[in-house]
MARBADO-766232 format. One record per residue (C-alpha): x, y, z; residue in one letter. Coordinates in steps of 0.2 Angstrom, whole numbers, padded with zeros to 4 digits. Example, Ala and Ser with C-alpha at 12.3 -4.5 7.8 and 13.67 -1.06 7.14 Angstrom:
% residues 2
{x 0062 | y -0022 | z 0039 | residuo A};
{x 0068 | y -0005 | z 0036 | residuo S};
***
This chain:
% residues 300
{x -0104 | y 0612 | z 0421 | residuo X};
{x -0108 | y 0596 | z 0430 | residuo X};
{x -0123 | y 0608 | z 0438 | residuo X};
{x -0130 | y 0608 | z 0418 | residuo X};
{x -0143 | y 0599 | z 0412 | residuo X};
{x -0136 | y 0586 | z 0399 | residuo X};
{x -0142 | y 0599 | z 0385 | residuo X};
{x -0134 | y 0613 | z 0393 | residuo X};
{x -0118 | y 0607 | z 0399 | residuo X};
{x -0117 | y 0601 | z 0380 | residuo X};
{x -0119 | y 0617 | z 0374 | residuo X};
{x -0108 | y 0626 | z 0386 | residuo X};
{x -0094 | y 0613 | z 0381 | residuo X};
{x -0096 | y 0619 | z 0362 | residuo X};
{x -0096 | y 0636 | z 0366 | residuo X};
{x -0079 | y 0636 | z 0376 | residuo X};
{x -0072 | y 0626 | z 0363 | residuo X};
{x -0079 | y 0639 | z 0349 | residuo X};
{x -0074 | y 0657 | z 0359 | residuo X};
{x -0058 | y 0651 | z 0369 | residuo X};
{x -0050 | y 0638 | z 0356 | residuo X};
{x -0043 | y 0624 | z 0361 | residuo X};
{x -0028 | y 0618 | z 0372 | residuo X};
{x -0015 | y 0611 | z 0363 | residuo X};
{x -0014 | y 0598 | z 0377 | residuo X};
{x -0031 | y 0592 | z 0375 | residuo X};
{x -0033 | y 0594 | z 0358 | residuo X};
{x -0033 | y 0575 | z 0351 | residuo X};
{x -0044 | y 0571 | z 0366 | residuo X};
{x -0055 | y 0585 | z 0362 | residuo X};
{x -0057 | y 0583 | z 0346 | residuo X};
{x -0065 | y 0566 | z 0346 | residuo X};
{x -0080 | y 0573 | z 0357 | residuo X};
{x -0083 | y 0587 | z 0344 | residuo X};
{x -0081 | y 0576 | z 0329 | residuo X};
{x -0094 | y 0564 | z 0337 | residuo X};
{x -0081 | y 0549 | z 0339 | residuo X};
{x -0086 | y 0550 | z 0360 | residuo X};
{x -0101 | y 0556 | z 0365 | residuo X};
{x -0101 | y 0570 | z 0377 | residuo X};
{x -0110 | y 0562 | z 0389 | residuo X};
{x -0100 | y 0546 | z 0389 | residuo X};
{x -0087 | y 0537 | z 0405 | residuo X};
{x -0069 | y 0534 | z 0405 | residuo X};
{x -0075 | y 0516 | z 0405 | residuo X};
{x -0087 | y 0518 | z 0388 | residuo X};
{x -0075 | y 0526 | z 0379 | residuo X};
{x -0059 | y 0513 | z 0381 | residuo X};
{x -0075 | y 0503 | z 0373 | residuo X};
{x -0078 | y 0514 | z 0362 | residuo X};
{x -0061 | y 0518 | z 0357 | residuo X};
{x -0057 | y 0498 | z 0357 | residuo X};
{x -0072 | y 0497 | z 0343 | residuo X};
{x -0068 | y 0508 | z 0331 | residuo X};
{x -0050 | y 0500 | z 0332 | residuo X};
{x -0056 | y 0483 | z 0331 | residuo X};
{x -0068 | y 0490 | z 0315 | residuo X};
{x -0055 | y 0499 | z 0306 | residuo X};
{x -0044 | y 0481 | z 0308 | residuo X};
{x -0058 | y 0473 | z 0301 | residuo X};
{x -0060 | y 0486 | z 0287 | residuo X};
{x -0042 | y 0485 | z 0281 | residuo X};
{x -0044 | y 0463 | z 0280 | residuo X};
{x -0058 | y 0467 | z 0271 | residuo X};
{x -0048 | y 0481 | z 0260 | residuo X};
{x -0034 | y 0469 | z 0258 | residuo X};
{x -0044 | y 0456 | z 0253 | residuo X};
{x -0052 | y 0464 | z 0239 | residuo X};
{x -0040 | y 0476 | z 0232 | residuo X};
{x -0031 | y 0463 | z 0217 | residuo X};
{x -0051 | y 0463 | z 0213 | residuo X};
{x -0050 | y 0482 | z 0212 | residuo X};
{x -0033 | y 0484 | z 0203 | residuo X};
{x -0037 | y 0474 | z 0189 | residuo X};
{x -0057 | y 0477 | z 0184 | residuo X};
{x -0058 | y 0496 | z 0190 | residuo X};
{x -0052 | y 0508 | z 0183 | residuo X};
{x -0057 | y 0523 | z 0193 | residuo X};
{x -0048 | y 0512 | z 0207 | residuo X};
{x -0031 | y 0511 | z 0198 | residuo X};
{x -0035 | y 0530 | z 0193 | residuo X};
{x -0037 | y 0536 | z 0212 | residuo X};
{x -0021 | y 0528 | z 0218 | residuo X};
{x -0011 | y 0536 | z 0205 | residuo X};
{x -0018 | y 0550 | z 0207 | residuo X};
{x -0015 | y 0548 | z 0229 | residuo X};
{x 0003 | y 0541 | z 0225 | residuo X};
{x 0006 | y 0557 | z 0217 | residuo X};
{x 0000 | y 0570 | z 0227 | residuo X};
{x 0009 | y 0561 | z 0241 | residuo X};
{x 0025 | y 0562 | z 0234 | residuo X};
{x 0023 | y 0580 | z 0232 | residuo X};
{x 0017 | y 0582 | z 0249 | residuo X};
{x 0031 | y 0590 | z 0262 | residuo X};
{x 0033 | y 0579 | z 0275 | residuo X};
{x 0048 | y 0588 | z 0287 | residuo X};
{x 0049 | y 0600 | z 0300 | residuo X};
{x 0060 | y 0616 | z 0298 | residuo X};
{x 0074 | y 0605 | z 0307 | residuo X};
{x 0072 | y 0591 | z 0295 | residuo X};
{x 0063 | y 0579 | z 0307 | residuo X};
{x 0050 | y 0568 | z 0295 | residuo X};
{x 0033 | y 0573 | z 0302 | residuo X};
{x 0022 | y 0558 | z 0294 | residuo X};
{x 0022 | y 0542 | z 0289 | residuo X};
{x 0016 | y 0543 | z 0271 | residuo X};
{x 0013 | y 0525 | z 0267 | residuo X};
{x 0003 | y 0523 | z 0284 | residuo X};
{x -0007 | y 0539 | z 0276 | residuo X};
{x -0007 | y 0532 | z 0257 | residuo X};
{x -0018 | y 0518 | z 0264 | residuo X};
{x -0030 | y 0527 | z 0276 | residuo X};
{x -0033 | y 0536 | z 0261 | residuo X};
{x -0037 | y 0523 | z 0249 | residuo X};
{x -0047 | y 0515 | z 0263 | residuo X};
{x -0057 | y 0532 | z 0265 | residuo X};
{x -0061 | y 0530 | z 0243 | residuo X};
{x -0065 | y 0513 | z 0246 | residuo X};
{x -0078 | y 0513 | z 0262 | residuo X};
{x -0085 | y 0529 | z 0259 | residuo X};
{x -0092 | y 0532 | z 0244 | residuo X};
{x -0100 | y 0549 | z 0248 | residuo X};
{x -0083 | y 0556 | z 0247 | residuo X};
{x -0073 | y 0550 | z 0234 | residuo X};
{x -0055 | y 0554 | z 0233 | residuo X};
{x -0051 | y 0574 | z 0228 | residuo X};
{x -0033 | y 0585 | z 0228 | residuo X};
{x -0031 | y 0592 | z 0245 | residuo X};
{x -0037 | y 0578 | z 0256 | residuo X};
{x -0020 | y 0570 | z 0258 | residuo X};
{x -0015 | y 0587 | z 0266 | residuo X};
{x -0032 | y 0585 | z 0276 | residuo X};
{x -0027 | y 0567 | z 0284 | residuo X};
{x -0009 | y 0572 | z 0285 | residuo X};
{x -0017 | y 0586 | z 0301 | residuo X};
{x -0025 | y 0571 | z 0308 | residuo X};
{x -0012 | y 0562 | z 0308 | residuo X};
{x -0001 | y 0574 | z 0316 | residuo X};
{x -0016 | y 0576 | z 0329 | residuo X};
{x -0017 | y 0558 | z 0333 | residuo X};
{x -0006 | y 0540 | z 0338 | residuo X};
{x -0016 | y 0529 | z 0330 | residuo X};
{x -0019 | y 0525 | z 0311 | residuo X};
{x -0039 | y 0519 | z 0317 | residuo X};
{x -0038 | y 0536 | z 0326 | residuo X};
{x -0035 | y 0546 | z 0312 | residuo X};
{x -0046 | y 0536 | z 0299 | residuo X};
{x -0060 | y 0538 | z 0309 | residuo X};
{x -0061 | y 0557 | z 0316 | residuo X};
{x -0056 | y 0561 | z 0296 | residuo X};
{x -0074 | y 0553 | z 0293 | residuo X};
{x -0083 | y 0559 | z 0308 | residuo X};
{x -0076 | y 0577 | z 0302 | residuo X};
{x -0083 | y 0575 | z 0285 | residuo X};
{x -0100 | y 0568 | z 0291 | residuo X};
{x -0102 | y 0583 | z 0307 | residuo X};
{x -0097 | y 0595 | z 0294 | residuo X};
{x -0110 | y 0588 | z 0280 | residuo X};
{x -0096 | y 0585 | z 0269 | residuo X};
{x -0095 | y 0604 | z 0266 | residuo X};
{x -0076 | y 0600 | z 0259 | residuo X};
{x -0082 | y 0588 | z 0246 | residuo X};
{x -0085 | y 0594 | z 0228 | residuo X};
{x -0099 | y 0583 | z 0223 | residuo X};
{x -0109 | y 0587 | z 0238 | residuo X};
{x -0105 | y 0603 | z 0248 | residuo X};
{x -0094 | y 0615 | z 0237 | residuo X};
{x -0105 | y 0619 | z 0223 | residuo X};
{x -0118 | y 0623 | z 0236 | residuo X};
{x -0105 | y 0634 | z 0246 | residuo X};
{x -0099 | y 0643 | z 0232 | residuo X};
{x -0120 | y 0648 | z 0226 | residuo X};
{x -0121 | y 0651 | z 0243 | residuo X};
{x -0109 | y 0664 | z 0245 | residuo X};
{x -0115 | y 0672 | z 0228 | residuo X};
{x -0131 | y 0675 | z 0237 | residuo X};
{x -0123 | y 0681 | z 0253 | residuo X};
{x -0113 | y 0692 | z 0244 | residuo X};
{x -0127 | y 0701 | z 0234 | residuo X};
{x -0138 | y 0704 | z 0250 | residuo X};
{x -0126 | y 0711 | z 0259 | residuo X};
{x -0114 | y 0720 | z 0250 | residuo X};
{x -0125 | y 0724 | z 0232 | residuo X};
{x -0112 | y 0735 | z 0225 | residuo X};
{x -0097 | y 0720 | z 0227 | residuo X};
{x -0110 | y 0708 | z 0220 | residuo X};
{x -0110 | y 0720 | z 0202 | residuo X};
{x -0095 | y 0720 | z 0202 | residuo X};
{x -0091 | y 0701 | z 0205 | residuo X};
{x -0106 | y 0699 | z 0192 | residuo X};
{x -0099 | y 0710 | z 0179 | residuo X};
{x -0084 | y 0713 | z 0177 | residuo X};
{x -0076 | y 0700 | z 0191 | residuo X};
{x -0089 | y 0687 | z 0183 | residuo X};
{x -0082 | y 0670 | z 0186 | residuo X};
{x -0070 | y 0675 | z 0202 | residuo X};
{x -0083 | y 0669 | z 0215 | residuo X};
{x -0084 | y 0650 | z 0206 | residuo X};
{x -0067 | y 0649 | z 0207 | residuo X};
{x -0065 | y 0651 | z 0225 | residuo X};
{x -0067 | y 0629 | z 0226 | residuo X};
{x -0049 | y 0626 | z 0234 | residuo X};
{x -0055 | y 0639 | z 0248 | residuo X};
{x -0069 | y 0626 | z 0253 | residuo X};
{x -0061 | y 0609 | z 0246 | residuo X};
{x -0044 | y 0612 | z 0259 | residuo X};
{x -0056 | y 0620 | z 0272 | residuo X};
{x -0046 | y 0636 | z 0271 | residuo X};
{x -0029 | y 0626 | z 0274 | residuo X};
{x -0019 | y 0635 | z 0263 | residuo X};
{x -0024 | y 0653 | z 0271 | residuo X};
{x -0016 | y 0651 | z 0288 | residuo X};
{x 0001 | y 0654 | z 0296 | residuo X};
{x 0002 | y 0638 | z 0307 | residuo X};
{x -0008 | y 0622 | z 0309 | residuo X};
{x -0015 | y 0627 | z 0326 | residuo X};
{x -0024 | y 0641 | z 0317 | residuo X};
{x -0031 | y 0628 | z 0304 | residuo X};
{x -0038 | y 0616 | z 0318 | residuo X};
{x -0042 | y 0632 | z 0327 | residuo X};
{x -0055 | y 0636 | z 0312 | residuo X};
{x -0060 | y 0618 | z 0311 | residuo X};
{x -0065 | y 0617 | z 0328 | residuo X};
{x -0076 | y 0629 | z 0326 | residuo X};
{x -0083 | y 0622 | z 0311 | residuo X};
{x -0087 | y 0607 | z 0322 | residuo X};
{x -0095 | y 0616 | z 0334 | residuo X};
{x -0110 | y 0623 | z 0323 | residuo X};
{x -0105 | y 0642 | z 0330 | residuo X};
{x -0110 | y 0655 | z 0328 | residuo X};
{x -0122 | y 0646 | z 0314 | residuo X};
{x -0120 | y 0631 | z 0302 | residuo X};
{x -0112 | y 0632 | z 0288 | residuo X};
{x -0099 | y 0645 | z 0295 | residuo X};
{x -0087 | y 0641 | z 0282 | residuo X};
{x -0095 | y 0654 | z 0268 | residuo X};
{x -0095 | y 0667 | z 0282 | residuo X};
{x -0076 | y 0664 | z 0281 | residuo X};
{x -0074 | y 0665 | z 0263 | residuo X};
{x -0085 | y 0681 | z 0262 | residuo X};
{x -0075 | y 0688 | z 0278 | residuo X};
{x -0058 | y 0683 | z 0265 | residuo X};
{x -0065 | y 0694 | z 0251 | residuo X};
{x -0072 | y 0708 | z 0260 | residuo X};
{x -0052 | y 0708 | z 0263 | residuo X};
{x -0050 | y 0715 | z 0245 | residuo X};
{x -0067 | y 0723 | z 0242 | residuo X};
{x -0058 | y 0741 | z 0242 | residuo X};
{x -0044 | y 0736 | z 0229 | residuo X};
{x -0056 | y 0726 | z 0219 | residuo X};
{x -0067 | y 0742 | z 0216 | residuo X};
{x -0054 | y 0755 | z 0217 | residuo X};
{x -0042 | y 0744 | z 0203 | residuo X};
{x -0060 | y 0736 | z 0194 | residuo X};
{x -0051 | y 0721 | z 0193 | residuo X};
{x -0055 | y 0708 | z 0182 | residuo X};
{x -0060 | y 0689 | z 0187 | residuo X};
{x -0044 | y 0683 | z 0186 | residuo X};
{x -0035 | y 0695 | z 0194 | residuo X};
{x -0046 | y 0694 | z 0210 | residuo X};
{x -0040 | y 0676 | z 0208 | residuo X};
{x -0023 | y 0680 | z 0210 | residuo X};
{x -0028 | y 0692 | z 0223 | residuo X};
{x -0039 | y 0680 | z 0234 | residuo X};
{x -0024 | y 0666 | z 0230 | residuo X};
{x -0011 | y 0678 | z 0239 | residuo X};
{x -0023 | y 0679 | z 0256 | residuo X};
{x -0010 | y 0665 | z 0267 | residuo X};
{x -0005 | y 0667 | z 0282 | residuo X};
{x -0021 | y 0675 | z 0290 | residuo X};
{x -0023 | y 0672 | z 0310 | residuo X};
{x -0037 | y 0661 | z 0314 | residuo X};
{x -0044 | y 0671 | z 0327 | residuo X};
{x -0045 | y 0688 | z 0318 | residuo X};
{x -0054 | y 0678 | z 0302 | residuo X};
{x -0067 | y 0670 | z 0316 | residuo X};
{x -0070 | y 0686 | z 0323 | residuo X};
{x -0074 | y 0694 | z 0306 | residuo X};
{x -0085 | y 0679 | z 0301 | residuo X};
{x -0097 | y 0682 | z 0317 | residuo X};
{x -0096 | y 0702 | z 0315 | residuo X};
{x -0105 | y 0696 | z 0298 | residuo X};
{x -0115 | y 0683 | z 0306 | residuo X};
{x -0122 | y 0697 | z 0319 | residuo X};
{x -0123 | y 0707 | z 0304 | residuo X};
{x -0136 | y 0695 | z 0295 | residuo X};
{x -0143 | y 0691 | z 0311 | residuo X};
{x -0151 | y 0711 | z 0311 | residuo X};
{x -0161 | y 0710 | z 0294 | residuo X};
{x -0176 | y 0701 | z 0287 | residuo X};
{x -0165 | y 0687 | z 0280 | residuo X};
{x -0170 | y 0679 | z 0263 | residuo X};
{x -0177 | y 0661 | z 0263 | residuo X};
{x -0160 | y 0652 | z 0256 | residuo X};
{x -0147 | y 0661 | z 0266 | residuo X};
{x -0159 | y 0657 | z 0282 | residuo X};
{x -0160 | y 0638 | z 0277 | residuo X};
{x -0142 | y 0636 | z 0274 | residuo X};
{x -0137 | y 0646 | z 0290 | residuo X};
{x -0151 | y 0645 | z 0303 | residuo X};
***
């Protein structure tokens, strides 16, 4: 790589990380040049100042969080709402190992989390994204580690997780992909399955979380989110690769909206690499035909 042009030894990098997968030794390091916290091009030297930076922000971040938060608990209410409603899904959060070992710290991940509603209003708080911070903080040491590659995530992704921004578009997405590839699945899913593709939201919202056997096969898939391979957007590849999973028993059974719910809710433990491997069979699929104006916006 060091014989690459910048441009080229950038890409190379992405695609190693996208078709090999990453080392679980050099994961945490890894992942803060995919997320965008280092640049690729960057020196030991610039990223201690880098790294020292986004410490010495975050500190500044939380002083400021500190300072102002009686000033939110007592005039908002959507303030008071969201820490309930954190509070809560924390306590129902699994925090130990089969061994018993605790895993996380959840206060350390109660605040990063309100800090996260607080700074970034693009994403308000939603169900799911305590389990998302939990897998960086299980990636990471550092609390300023963890806040900031969770918002470099949401930003190189284009908030694709986030209900107000990129699930709805997901979802329409997939209804699109869905009726240019597969015509006879899409009369299906627009008859008598109406309503099962629009409920899919927690597939996008958790990022696929729930689907997988382990976390490495959940940061495996992220990864290659972050790469932008095979395509952008590669997310709705996934969740047509899911479905295509029960295409056979949705037709033979003609089942009914709800029932491919329950069918597409009992697709857990899937491998990672299998799933990606499906998703760029698709890709190369779409790849081959004259590609509608919408699907090759969102992908190309």
């Amino acid at each position: 790589m060091t014989t690459l042009s910048p441009e080229n030894s950038l890409s190379a990098r992405q695609s190693a990380s996208f078709i090999l997968g990453l080392h679980p030794f050099v994961r945490t390091e890894a992942w803060k040049f995919l997320t965008g916290y280092y640049s690729w091009q960057s020196s030991q030297d610039e990223r201690l100042t880098v790294d020292s930076t986004r410490r010495k922000n975050y500190e500044a971040l939380c002083q400021m969080y500190e300072k102002i938060r009686p000033l939110l608990e007592n005039l908002h209410r959507d303030f008071t709402e969201t820490q309930s409603n954190i509070t809560y899904d924390l306590q129902k959060l699994y925090d130990k190992d089969p061994l018993g070992n605790v895993l996380i710290d959840k206060k350390r991940l109660e605040k990063i989390l309100l800090l996260s509603y607080v700074c970034n209003p693009q994403a308000e708080y939603q169900q799911g994204f305590h389990e998302m911070v939990m897998l960086f903080q299980l990636m990471v040491e550092h609390d300023h580690e963890t806040f900031w590659l969770f918002q470099f995530f949401l930003q190189k992704t284009e908030h694709s997780c986030v209900i107000g921004i990129g699930v709805g578009k997901n979802l329409d997405m997939l209804d699109v992909l869905i009726s240019f590839l597969d015509p006879v699945f899409a009369d299906h899913l627009q008859g008598k399955g109406a309503g099962a593709v629009q409920s899919l939201f927690p597939w996008f919202c958790l990022c696929f979380q729930r689907a997988f056997k382990t976390f490495d096969d959940v940061w495996r898939l992220w990864e290659v989110l972050l790469t932008g391979k095979p395509c952008r957007n590669c997310q709705v590849l996934v969740a047509y690769s899911m479905l295509q999973m029960l295409r056979e028993q949705v037709l033979r059974e003609s089942m009914t909206g709800e029932h491919i719910l329950l069918a597409c809710n009992k697709l857990v433990d899937l491998d990672a690499d299998e799933l990606i491997s499906a998703a760029c069979v698709v890709y190369a699929e779409l790849i081959q035909k004259e590609v509608p104006q919408p699907l090759k916006d969102f992908f190309l």
